[in-house]
C-alpha positions in Angstrom: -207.6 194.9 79.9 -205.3 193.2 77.3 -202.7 195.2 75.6 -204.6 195.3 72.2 -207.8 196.0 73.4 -206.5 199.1 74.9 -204.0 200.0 72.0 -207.6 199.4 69.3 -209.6 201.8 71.9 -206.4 204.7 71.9 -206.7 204.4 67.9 -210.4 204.7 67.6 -210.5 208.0 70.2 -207.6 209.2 68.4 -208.5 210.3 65.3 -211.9 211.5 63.8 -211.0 209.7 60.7 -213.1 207.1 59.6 -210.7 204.3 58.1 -208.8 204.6 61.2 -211.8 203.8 63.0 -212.7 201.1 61.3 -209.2 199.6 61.5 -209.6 199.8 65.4 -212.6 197.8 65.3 -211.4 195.4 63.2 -208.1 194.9 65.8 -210.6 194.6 68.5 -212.1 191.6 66.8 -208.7 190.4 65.2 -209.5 191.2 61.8 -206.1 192.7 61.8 -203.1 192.6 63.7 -200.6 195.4 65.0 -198.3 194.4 62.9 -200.5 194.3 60.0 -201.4 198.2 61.0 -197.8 199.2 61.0 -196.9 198.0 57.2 -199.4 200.5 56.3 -197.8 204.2 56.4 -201.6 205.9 57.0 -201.5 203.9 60.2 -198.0 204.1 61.8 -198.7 207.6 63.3 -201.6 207.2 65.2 -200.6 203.7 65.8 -197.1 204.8 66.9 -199.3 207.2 69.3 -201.8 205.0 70.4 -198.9 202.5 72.0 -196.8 205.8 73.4 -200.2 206.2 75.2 -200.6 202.6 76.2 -196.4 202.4 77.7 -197.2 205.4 80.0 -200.4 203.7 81.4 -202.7 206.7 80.3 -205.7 204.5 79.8 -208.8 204.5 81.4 -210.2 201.0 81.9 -213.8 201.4 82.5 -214.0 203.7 78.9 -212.1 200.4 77.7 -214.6 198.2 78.7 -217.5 200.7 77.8 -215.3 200.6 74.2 -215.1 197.0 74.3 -218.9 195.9 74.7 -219.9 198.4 72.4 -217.6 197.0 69.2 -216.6 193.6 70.4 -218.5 191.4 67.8 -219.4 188.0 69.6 -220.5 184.7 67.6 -222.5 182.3 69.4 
């Protein structure tokens, strides 16, 4: 898995909060960027968390995929 999908599935399972799970379905599809994510202050924790996470190599790949297929938006 690519470094952002992992970092947008970290962010969706780490918060309960809605606009933070909305953000990391949006950086799934590249509606936004990481960068984009860290100009906003709401988003720099769980952010700055979500890539802590990803650095020590503390992600599960299949629940990646699982998240992936589930929120990856495909046109045809």
């Amino acid at each position: 898995m690519d470094k952002v999908t992992c970092i947008a599935y970290l962010l969706y399972h780490s918060s309960t909060s809605q606009d933070i799970r909305e953000k990391a379905i949006q950086l799934l599809n590249g509606d936004v960027s990481i960068r984009d994510l860290k100009r906003n202050a709401a988003f720099q924790a769980p952010l700055i968390l979500a890539e802590s996470l990803y650095r020590k190599n503390n992600v599960d790949k299949l629940q990646v995929q699982r998240f992936a297929e589930e929120f990856l938006l495909l046109e045809v």
